[in-house]
C-alpha positions in Angstrom: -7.6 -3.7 42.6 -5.3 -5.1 40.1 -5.0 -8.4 38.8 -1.7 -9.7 40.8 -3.6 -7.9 43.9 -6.7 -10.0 43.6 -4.6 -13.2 42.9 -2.4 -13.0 45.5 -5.3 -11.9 47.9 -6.8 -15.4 47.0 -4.4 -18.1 46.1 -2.5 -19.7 48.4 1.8 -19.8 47.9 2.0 -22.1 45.3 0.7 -19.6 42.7 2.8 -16.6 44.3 5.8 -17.2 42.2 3.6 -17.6 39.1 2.2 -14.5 39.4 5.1 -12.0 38.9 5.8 -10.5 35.5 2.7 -12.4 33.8 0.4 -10.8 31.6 -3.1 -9.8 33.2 -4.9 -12.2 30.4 -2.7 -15.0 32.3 -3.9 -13.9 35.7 -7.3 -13.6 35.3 -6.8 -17.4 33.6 -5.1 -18.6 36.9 -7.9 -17.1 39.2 -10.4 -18.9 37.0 -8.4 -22.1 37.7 -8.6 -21.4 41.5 -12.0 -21.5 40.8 -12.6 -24.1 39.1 -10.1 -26.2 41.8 -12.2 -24.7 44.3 -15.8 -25.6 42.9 -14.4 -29.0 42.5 -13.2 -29.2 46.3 -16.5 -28.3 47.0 -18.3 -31.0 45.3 -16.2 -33.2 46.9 -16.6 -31.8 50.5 -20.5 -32.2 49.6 -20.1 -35.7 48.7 -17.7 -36.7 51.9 -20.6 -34.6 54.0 -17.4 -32.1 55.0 -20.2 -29.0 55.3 -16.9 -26.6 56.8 -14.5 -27.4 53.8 -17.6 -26.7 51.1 -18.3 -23.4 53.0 -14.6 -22.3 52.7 -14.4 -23.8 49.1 -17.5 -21.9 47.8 -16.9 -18.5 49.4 -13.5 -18.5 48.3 -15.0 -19.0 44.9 -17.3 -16.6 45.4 -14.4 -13.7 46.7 -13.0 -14.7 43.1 -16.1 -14.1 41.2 -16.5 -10.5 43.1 -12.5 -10.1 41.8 -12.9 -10.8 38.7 -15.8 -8.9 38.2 -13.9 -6.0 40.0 -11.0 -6.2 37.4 -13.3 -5.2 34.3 -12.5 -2.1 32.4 -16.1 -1.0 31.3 -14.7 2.3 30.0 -12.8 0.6 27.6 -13.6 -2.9 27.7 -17.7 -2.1 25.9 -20.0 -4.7 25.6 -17.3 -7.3 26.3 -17.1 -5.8 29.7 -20.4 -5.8 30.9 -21.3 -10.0 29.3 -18.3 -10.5 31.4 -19.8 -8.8 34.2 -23.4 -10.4 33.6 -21.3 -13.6 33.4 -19.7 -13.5 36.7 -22.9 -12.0 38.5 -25.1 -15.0 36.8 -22.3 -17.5 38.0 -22.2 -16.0 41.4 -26.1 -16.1 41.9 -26.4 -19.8 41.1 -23.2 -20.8 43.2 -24.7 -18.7 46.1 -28.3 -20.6 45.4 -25.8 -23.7 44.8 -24.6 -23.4 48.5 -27.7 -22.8 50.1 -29.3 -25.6 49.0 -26.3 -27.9 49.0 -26.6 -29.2 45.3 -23.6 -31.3 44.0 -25.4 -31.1 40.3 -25.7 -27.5 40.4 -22.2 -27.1 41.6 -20.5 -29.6 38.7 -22.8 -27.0 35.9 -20.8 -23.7 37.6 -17.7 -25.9 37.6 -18.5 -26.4 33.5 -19.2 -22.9 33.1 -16.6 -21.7 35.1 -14.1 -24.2 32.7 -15.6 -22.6 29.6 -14.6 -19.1 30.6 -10.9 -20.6 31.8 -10.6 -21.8 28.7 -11.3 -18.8 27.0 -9.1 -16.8 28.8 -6.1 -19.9 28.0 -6.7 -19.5 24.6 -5.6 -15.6 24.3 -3.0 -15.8 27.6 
């Protein structure tokens, strides 16, 4: 799957038109922004008791994570490739534990975590 594949599979139409001719660096940022929009519509679902909406929120997350992780190049990507990898795994885990035990702290840590790496991949998009 490429990166404009696994964006468009999970972003909605507002992002369609941002998506053609960028860079994959930029694309990968923009799916860790759907993320991040998404972990924080989760929170809020949690917090307004909306249990359907933080379901949909948090498995969408979760589709990105598996994307993302699905994009590395570990053939030429080395050790950068697989701490990415153990990154988005690590981040998956907890946001599937996250879910299950419907924790709004534990959901605002993978939202900072998942800012950290979006801001990473800013800096060099």
């Amino acid at each position: 799957m490429n990166a404009t594949a696994a964006l468009k599979s999970y972003s909605n139409n507002k992002w369609t038109s941002e998506v053609q001719g960028e860079r994959p660096e930029k694309l990968i940022y923009l799916l860790l922004q759907k993320g991040c929009e998404l972990l924080l519509r989760a929170e809020h679902c949690l917090k307004q008791d909306d249990l359907n909406d933080f379901h949909n929120s948090t498995t969408h997350c979760m589709q990105i994570l598996v994307a993302l992780r699905g994009l590395l190049d570990f053939e030429n990507g080395g050790e950068v490739a697989t701490q990415l990898a153990e990154t988005y795994d690590a981040i998956n885990s907890a946001l599937f534990r996250a879910k299950r035990e419907k924790s709004t702290g534990d959901i605002r840590k993978l939202y900072e975590a998942l800012s950290e790496l979006r801001e990473g991949w800013a800096s060099i998009s």
